[in-house]
C-alpha positions in Angstrom: 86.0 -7.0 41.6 87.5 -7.4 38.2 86.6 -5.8 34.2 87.6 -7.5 31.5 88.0 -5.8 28.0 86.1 -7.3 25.4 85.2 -5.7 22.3 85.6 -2.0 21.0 89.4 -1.8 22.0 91.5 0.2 19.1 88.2 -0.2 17.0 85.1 1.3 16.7 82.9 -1.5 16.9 81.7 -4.4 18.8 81.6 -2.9 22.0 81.2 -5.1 25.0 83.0 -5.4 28.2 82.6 -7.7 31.2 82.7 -7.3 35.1 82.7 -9.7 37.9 82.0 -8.3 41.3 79.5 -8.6 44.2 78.9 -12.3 43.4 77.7 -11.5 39.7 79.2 -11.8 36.0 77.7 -9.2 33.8 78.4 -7.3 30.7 78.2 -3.4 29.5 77.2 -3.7 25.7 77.6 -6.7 23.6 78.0 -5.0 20.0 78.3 -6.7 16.3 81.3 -5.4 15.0 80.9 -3.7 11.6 83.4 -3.0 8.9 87.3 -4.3 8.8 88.4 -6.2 11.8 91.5 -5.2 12.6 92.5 -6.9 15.9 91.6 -10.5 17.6 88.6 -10.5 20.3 89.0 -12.7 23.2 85.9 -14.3 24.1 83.8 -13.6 27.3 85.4 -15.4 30.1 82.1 -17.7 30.8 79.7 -19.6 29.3 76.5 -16.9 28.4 74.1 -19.3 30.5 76.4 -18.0 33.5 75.8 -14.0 32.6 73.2 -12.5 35.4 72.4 -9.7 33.3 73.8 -7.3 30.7 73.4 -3.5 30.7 73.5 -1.5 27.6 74.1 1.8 26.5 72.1 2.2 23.3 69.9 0.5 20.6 72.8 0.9 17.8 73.9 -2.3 16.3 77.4 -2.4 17.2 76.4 -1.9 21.0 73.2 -4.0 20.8 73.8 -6.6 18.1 75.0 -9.7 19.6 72.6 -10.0 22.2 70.0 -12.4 20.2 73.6 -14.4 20.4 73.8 -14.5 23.9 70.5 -15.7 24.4 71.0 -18.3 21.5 73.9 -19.6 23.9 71.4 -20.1 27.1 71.6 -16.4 28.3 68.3 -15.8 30.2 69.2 -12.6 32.3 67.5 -9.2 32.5 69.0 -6.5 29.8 68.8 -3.5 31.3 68.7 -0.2 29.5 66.5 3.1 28.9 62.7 2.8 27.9 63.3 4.6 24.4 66.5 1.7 24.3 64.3 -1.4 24.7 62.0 0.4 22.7 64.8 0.6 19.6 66.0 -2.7 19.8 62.5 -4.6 19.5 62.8 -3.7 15.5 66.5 -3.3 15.5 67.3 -6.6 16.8 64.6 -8.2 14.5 65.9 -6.5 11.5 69.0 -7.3 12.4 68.1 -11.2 12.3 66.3 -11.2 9.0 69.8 -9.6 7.6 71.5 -13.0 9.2 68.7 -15.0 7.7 68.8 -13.7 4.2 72.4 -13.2 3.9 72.8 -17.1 5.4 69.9 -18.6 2.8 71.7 -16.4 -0.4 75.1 -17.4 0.9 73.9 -21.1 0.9 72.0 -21.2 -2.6 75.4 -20.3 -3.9 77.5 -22.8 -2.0 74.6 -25.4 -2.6 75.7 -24.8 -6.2 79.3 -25.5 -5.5 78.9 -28.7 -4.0 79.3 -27.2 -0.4 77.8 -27.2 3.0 74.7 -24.5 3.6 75.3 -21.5 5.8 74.1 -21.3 9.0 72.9 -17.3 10.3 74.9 -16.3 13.0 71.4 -16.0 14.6 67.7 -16.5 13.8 64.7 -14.5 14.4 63.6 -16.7 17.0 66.8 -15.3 19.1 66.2 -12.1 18.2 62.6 -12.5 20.0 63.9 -14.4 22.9 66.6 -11.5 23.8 64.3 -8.9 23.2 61.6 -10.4 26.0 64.5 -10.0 28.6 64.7 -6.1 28.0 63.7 -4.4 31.4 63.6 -0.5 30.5 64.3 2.1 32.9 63.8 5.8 32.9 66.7 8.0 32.8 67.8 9.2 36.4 66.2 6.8 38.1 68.3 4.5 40.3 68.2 0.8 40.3 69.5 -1.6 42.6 70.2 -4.6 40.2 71.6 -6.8 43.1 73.3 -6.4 46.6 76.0 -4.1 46.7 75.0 -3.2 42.3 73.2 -0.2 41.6 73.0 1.6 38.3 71.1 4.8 37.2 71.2 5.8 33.2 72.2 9.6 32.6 71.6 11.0 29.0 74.1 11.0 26.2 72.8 12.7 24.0 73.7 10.6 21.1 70.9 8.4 19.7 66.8 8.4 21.5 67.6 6.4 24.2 71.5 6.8 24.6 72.9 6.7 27.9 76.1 6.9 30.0 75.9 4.4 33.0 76.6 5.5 36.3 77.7 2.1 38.2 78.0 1.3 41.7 79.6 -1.5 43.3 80.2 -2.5 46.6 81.9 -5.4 47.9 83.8 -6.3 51.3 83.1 -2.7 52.3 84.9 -1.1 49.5 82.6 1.3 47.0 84.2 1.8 43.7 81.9 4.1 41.2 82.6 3.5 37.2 81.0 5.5 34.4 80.5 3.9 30.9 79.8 7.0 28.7 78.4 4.9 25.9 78.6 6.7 22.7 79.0 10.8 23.9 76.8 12.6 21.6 77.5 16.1 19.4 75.5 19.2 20.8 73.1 20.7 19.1 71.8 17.6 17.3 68.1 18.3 16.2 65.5 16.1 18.0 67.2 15.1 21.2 69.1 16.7 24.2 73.0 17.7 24.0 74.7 15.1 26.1 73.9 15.5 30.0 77.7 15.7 32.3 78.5 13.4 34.7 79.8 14.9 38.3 82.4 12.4 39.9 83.2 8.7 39.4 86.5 6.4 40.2 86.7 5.1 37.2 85.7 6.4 33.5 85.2 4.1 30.5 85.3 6.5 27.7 84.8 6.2 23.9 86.9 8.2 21.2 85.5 7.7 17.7 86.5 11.2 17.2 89.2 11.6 19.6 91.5 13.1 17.2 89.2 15.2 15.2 87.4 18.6 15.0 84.0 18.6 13.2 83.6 20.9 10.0 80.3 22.1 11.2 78.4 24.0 8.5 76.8 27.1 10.6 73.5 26.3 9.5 72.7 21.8 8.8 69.3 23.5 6.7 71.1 25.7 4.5 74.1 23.1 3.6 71.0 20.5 2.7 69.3 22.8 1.2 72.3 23.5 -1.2 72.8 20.4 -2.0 69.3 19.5 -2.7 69.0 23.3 -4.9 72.3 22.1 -7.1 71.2 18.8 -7.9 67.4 19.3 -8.5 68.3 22.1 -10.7 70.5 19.7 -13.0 67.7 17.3 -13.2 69.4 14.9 -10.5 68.2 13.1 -7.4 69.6 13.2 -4.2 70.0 9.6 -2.6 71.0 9.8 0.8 72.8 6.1 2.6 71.4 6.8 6.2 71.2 4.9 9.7 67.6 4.0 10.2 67.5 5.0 13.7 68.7 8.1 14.3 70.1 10.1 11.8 67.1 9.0 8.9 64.8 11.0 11.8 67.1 14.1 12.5 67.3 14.4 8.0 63.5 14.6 8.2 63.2 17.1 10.7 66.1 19.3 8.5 63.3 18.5 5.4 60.8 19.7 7.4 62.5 23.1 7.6 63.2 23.3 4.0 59.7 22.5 2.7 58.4 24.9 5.3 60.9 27.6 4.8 60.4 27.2 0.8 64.0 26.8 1.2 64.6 25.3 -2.4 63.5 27.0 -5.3 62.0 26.0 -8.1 60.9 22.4 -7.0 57.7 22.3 -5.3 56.4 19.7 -4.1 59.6 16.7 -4.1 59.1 13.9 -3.0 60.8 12.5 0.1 60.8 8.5 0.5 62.0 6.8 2.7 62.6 3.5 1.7 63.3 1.8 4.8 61.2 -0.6 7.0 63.7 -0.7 10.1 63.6 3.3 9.8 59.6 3.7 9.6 59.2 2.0 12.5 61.6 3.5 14.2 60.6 6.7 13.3 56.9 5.9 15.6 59.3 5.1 18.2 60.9 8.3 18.1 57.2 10.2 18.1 56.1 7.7 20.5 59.0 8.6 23.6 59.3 12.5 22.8 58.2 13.3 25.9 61.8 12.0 27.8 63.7 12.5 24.7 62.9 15.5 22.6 64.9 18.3 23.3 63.1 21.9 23.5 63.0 23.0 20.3 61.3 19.6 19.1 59.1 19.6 21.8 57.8 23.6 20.8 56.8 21.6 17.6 54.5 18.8 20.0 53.0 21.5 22.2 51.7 23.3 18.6 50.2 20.2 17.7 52.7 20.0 14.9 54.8 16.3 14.1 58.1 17.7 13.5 58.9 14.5 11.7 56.5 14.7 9.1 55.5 16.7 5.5 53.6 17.0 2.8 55.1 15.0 -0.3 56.9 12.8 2.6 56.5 8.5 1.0 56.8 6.1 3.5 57.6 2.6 1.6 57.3 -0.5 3.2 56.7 -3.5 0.6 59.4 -4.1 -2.1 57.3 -3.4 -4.5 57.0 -0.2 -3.1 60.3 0.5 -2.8 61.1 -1.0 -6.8 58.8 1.7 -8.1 60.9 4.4 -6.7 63.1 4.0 -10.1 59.9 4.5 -11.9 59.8 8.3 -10.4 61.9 10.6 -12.7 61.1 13.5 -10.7 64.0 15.3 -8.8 63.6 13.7 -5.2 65.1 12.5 -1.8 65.5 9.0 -1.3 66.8 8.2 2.3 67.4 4.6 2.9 69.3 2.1 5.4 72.2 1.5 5.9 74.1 4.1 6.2 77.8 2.4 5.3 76.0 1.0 2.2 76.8 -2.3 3.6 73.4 -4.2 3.5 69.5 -3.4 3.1 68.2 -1.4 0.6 70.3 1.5 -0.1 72.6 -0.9 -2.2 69.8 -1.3 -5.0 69.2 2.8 -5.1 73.2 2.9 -5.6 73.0 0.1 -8.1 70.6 2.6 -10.2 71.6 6.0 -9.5 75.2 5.5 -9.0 76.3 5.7 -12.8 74.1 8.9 -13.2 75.9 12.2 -13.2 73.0 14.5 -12.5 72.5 12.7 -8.7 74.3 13.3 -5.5 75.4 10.6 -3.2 75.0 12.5 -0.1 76.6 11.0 3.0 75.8 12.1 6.6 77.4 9.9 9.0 80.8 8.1 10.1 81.9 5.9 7.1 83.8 3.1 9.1 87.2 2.0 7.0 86.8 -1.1 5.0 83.2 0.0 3.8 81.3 0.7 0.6 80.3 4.3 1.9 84.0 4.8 2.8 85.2 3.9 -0.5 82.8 6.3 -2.0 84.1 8.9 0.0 87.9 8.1 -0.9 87.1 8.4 -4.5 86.5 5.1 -5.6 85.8 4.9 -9.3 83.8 1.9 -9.8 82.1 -0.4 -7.7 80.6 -3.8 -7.4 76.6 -4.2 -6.3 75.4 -7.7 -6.8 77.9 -8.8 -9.1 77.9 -6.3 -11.0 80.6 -3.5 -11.7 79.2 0.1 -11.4 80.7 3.4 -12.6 80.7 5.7 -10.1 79.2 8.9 -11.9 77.6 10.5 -9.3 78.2 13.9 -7.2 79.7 12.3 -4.1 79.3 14.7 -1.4 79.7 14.7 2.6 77.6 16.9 4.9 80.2 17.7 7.6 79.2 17.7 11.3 76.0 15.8 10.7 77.4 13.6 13.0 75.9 11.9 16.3 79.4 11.4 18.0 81.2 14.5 19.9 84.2 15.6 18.2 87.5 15.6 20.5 86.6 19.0 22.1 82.9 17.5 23.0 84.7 14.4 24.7 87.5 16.8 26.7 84.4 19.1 27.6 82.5 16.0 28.9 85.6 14.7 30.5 86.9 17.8 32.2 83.3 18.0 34.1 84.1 14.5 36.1 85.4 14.5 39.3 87.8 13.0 41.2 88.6 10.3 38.9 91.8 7.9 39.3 92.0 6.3 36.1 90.4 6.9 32.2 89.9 4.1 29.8 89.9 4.6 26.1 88.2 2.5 24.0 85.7 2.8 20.6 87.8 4.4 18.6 90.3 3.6 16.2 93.9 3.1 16.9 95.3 6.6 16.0 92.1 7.9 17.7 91.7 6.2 20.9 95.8 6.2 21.6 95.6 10.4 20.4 92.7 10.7 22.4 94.2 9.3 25.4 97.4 11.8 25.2 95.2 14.8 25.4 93.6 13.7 28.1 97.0 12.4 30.2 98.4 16.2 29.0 95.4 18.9 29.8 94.5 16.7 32.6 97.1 15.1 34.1 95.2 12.3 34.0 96.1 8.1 34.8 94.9 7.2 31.4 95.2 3.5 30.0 94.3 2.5 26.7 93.7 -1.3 26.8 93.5 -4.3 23.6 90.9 -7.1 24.0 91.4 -9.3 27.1 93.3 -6.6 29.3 92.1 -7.0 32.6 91.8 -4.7 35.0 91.1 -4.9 39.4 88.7 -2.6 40.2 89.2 -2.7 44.0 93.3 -2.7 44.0 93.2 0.0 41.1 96.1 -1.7 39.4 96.1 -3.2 35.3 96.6 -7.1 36.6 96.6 -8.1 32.5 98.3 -5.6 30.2 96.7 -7.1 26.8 99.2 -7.3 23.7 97.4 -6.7 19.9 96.9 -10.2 18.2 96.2 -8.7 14.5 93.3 -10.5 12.5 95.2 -12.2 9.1 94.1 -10.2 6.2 92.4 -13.0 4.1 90.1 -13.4 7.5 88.9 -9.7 8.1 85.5 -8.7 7.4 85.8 -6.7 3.7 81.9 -6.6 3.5 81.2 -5.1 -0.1 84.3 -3.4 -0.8 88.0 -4.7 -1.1 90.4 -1.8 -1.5 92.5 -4.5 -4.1 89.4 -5.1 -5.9 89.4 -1.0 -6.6 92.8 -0.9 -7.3 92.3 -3.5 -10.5 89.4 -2.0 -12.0 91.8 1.2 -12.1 94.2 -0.6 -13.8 91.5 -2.1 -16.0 90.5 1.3 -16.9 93.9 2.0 -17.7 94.4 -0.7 -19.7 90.9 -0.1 -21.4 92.3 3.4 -22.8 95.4 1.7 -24.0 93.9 -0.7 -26.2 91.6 2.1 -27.5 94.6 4.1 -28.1 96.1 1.2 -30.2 94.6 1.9 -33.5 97.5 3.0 -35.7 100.2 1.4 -33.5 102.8 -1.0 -35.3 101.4 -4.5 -36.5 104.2 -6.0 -34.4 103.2 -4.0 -30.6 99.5 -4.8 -30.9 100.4 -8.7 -31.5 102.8 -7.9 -28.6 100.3 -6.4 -26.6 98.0 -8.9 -27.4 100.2 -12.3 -26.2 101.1 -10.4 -23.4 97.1 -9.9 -22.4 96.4 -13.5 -23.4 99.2 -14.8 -21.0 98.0 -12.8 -18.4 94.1 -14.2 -18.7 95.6 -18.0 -18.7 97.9 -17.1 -15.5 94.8 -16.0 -13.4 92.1 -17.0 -15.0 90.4 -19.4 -12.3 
C-alpha cells in the first residue's frame, strides 16, 4: 500500500493524490490548478486508462477540474463522490470546458494572425460529458465497499453543498490502515449548509491548510457588514459589483440579500435590483434548492418547511443570454451585480470590471480567497490600473473586502477539527501555501505532539510500514513559465512608473528649453530600446 503526492503540495490548488493498494490505482481529487504556479507537479505514476476509479471531495474546480482530462486520456472508472457533488460537477465541468474551448479558439484567431500553429483546449466538451457519465453519487454516511479490502463512506465538511471528508479503509495482507482526506474543512456558521461534521479516529490524516496561519476578521453580523456596504455606495449613486464563485458563495450572498430586502435593511433604496449575471451560477443555484433536504442546515431548512425559497426575492434578475447580461450597463439604477469568477480570472465578471472599474461611486466588493498571482488579488493589493481585454483600466472604484465571508476554516477551525481525531500516527499538510501549510504543520507538531510531515509533489509515502520511503525536494516552476492569468505584478509596476512619468511631463511647462529637449531624447531612446 503506497500514496503518492500529486498536486496541492505548498499550493492551494490542483489537488490530487494517488494510492495503490488492494490490487487497485486510484486517486483522491484531480484539481486544475488556478493562479501562479509556484512549484513542478510530477505526473501520476500510470497511464489514466490504468486508474480504477477516482474519489473526490467536492465539485470546486481546483479539486474537480481535470477529470474531463483523465477521461480524454482513456480513464473509464467510476468517480465516486456525494449526490449534491455529482450534482455540481454536471454544469461545472461543462462550463469549465466551454472556458477551454473559447479561450483555445480566441488564443488561435490571434496566433492564426501571427503566422502560428492554432491552440488546442486542454479539453473539449465532449470530455467534459464523458467524465461526467462516470460520476456514481453516494449519500453522506453511507458506506461503500468500492473493491475487496476498499471501503469508503463521505462525512460532511461543511464547505461547499456536497463537500466531504473521506473516511478510507484499506485492507491488504491482513493489515487495516484507516486514512482520512478532509477535503476542503469548511468555516462554521456559513449560511445555507451545515458547520463541518468531526471525524473520531483514523491512522492517517491528509489535511488541508489554506488558512493555516490565519485568524478570520469575522464581522459579528455578515447582514449588517453587507448591508453597509450596499447603504454607502447606493447613497453616492454607485453600484455594488460583487466577483463571486458561482457555486457556493454567489448562493450564501443571496440568502444575506434575502435578509436585507426583508429586514428593509438599506434605506432609502427600495426595490434594487439584484442580477446575477452568471449561467454556471443559475444553474447551480437549482442545484442548491434541489438537494436541501441533505444539505441545508437548520436555519435554511426553517425557511423550506414555511414554504419560503430562502434563495430568492423580489427585484432578484437572473440573466442567462449575453444580451442579457450586456444590458446590465444600460441600468443606471444603484444595484447588485454578482457574477463568476470570483478571482476575476475568466467569465463574465471581467466585462462588469471593464465598465465599472473606472467609476468612483461603485464598490468592488470581494468575498472570497483571492489566490496570489490573480486579478482579484491585485485589486485587493492596491493595484492602480489594470488591463481587461487589451485595454488599460483606472482603477477608481471603492475596493472593499468582506472579512470572514469565507468557505475555508481559519487555523483555529482546522486545530478544532484536528484535535477531535483519534489515535492518529501521522498528519499530512497539504493545500495551502508554503508559509501556511509549513506554519500550519508546527502548530499541530506543538499543541499536539503530533508526527506531522509536510510533503512537495512526488513524495511518497508506505502506508502499511508507516515510514516516508520518498522525501520529495521543491523543483520551482521558471518564472517566464508560471501561470500569470490576467495580472503580471511587472506589468503593475510600469503603469506606476508611467503614471509617474505622465505627471512629470505635465509638470514640464515652464522648465528650461534645454531639460525638456533632454527629457525628450532621453524618452525617445527609451521607445527605440524596447519598442518591439
Amino acid at each position: 500500500m503506497k500514496m503518492m503526492f500529486i498536486g496541492a503540495d505548498h499550493e492551494v490548488t490542483g489537488s490530487c493524490t494517488y494510492i495503490e493498494a488492494c490490487g487497485k490505482k486510484f486517486l483522491i481529487d484531480f484539481g486544475m490548478e488556478q493562479g501562479e504556479d509556484v512549484y513542478e507537479n510530477v505526473q501520476i505514476p500510470t497511464a489514466p486508462g490504468n486508474i480504477d476509479f477516482v474519489l473526490l471531495t467536492h465539485a470546486h474546480i481546483d479539486h474537480s477540474g481535470l477529470l474531463p482530462l483523465l477521461y480524454a486520456g482513456g480513464f473509464k472508472g467510476e468517480i465516486h463522490a456525494t449526490e449534491a457533488t455529482s450534482n455540481l460537477c454536471s454544469v461545472m465541468l461543462r462550463d469549465s470546458a466551454h472556458i477551454q474551448e473559447f479561450e483555445a479558439e480566441w488564443r488561435s484567431r490571434k496566433a492564426e494572425r501571427r503566422g502560428e500553429e492554432p491552440y488546442e483546449p486542454l479539453y473539449t466538451m465532449d470530455d467534459a460529458l464523458g467524465a461526467i457519465e462516470l460520476f456514481v453519487p453516494h449519500k453522506y454516511e453511507t458506506a461503500v465497499e468500492i473493491s475487496d479490502g476498499i471501503s469508503v463512506y463521505f462525512r460532511d465538511a461543511g464547505h461547499l453543498l456536497g463537500s466531504a471528508s473521506i473516511i478510507l479503509t484499506l485492507t491488504e495482507d491482513g493489515v487495516t490502515r484507516k486514512l482520512v482526506f478532509s477535503g476542503d474543512i469548511g468555516n462554521i456558521d456559513q449560511p445555507l449548509i451545515r458547520d463541518p461534521q468531526f471525524v473520531d479516529e483514523a491512522d492517517y490524516v491528509i489535511m488541508e491548510s489554506t488558512y493555516g496561519n490565519r485568524v478570520h476578521d469575522r464581522p459579528t453580523d455578515y447582514v449588517t457588514a453587507l448591508a453597509q456596504v450596499l447603504q454607502e455606495t447606493f447613497d453616492r449613486g454607485g453600484s455594488v459589483i460583487i466577483p463571486s464563485f458561482a457555486v457556493g458563495r454567489t448562493q450564501e450572498m443571496l440568502y444575506f440579500l434575502r435578509k436585507i430586502k426583508v429586514g428593509g435593511l438599506v434605506k432609502n433604496h427600495d426595490g434594487f435590483p439584484v442580477y446575477v449575471d452568471s449561467p454556471l451560477a443559475n444553474e447551480a443555484t437549482d442545484i442548491f434548492i434541489s438537494n436541501r433536504e441533505s444539505c441545508y442546515d437548520e436555519e435554511a431548512l426553517s425557511f423550506v418547511r414555511q414554504g419560503i425559497n430562502p434563495l430568492f426575492f423580489d427585484d432578484l434578475i437572473r440573466t442567462v443570454s449575453s444580451d442579457d447580461s450586456r444590458a446590465i450597463n444600460s441600468d443606471s439604477r444603484p444595484k447588485v451585480i454578482i457574477s463568476a469568477s470570483g478571482m476575476c480570472e475568466a467569465g463574465r465578471i471581467k466585462h462588469h470590471l471593464k465598465h465599472n472599474l473606472w467609476v468612483k461611486a461603485n464598490t468592488i466588493l470581494f468575498v472570497g480567497y483571492q489566490a496570489g498571482n490573480t486579478l482579484g488579488r491585485a485589486l485587493i493589493e492596491g493595484a492602480k490600473r489594470v488591463k481587461l481585454f487589451g485595454e488599460t483600466v483606472k482603477v477608481a472604484a471603492h475596493i472593499k473586502q468582506l472579512p470572514g465571508v469565507s468557505g475555508h476554516a481559519d487555523v483555529n477551525g482546522l486545530m478544532n477539527w484536528a484535535k477531535s481525531i483519534k489515535g492518529v500516527k501521522k498528519f499530512f499538510i497539504n493545500h495551502g501555501e508554503a508559509s501556511s501549510a509549513e506554519s500550519f504543520g508546527q502548530r499541530l507538531r506543538e499543541e499536539l505532539g503530533a508526527d506531522v510531515y509536510v510533503p512537495y509533489s512526488g513524495a511518497e509515502f508506505d502506508i502499511g510500514e508507516g515510514v516516508v520511503t520518498i522525501d520529495a525536494e521543491p523543483v520551482l516552476v521558471p518564472k517566464k513559465n508560471r501561470n500569470t492569468a490576467n495580472f503580471s505584478p511587472a506589468y503593475t509596476e510600469l503603469l506606476a512608473a508611467s503614471d509617474r512619468l505622465a505627471a512629470l511631463i505635465k509638470e514640464s511647462d515652464g522648465r528650461t528649453y534645454a531639460d525638456m529637449r533632454r527629457l525628450t531624447e532621453a524618452l525617445n531612446m527609451l521607445y527605440d530600446d524596447f519598442k518591439l
